[in-house]
N, C-alpha and C positions, 0 to 999 in steps of 0.2 A: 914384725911387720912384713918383712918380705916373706915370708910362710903364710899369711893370710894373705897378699896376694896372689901367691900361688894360687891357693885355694878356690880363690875368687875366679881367675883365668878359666881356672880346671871347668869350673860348675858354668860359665859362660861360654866356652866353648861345646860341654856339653851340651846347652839348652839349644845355642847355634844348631847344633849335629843335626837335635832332635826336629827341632824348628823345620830346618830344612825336606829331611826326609817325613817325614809330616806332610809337608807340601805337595811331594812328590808323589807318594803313596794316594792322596788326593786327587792328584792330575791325571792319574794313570787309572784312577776308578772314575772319573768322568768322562773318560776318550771311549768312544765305541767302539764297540766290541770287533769290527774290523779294523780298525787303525793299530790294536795290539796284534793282533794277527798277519799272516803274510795274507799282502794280496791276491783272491780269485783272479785266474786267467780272464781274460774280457770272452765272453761267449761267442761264439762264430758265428758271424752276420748271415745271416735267411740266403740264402743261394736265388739271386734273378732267374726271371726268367730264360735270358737267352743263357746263363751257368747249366739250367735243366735241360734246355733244346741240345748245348752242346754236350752234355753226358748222356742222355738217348741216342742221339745222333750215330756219338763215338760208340755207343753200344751195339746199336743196330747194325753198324758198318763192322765191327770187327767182329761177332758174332754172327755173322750170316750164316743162313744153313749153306751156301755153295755147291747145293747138289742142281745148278742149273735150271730151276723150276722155283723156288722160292728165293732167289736171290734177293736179298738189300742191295741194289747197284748206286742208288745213291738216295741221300737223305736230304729234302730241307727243308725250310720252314720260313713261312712267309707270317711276319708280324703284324702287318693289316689286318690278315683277315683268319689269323690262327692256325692256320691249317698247316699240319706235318703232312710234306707229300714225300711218299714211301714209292722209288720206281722198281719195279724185280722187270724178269725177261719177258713177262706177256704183258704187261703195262706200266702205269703208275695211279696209285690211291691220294685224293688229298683227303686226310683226314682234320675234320673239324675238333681241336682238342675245346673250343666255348662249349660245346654241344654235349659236350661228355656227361656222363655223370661217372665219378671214379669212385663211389660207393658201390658200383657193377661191377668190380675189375676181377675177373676170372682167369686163371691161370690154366694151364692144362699140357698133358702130352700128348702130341698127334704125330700122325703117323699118316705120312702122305703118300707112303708109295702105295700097292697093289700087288698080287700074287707074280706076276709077273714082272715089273719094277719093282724090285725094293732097294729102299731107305733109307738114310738117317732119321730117324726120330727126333719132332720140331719140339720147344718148347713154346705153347702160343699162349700169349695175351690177348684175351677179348675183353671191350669196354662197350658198355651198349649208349645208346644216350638217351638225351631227357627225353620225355614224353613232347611229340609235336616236335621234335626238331633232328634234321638230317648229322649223321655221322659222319658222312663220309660221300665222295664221288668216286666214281674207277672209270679208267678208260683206258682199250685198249693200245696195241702197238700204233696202230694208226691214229688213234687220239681220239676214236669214237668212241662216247659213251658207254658203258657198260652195264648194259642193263638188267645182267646177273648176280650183280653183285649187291650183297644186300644194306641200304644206305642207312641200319640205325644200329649196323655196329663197323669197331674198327678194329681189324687184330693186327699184332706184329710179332713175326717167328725170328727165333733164335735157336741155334745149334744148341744140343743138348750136348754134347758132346764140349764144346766150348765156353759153355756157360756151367758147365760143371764144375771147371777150374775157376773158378771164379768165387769166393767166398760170398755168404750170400746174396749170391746177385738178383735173386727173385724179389728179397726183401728189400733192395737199394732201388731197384726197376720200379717196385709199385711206388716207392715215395716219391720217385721223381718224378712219374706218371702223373699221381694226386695231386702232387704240388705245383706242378705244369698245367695241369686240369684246371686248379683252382685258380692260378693269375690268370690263364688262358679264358676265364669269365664263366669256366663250368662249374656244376654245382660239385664242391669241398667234399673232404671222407666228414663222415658223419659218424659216431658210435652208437652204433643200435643196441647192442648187447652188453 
């Protein structure tokens, strides 16, 4: 008797074992497919606008050409009404970033000196804006309008020489731009091609 209960225990505990892990193997095939997995990092939340004003800003400011003629002497940006106003030695630009359109955003190397002054070599940003509607104002030292300057685009130079060091800063530049553009109520990048 006491060997068939043995027996009895044994086959009981087994069916327990099985029972259980049975269960389990179950629970573990119902749980979504993240829950057995380690959790994804939570995505990094869209950068604000004034996140974009202040990394142009700091950009413009610490990349100046400082050849005394294209200076960034100071940067800022008024939230009312959009406008990044950019001051160098012969004036300051408000530039309208609603107006923009950042689907124009043109990059290039200029070269501002002359046979006679020469240079650093700038790296310039041109953005032109919508159809019907002003880029930009300039006004001289004395605050008078400027009526050379042409109001349906806006550029802003950077030292080639220090935006070199810089790992892609062209690439980082246009997306802040765009994305500044675009809260800023201009019209978004768009994929043509």
């Amino acid at each position: 008797m006491n060997r068939v209960a043995r027996i009895c225990s044994g086959v009981l505990l087994g069916c327990l074992f099985l029972y259980f892990a049975q269960n389990e193997l179950a629970a573990q095939a119902t749980q979504p497919t993240r829950a057995r997995h380690a959790k994804k990092p939570e995505p990094k939340p869209e950068p604000t606008q004034q996140d974009l004003v202040d990394y142009v800003r700091g950009k413009l400011l610490a990349l100046t050409p400082s050849d005394g003629f294209n200076d960034n002497l100071e940067v800022a940006f008024d939230p009312a009404t959009n406008a990044l106003t950019v001051t160098q030695p012969d004036g300051r630009c408000e530039n309208y970033l609603g107006a923009l359109d950042s689907n124009s955003m043109i990059w290039e190397v200029f070269d501002p000196g002359d046979t006679h002054d020469l240079r650093e070599k700038l790296f310039r940003l041109t953005i032109t804006s919508m159809s019907g509607k002003k880029a930009r104002t300039c006004f001289d030292k004395a605050n008078h309008p400027d009526s050379g300057a042409n109001p349906n685009r806006v550029r802003f130079l950077f030292s080639t020489s220090k935006a070199e060091e810089i790992p892609d800063f062209q690439e980082n530049m246009a997306k802040a731009f765009k994305k500044l553009i675009a809260l800023s109520g201009g019209i978004p990048e768009k994929k043509l091609f």
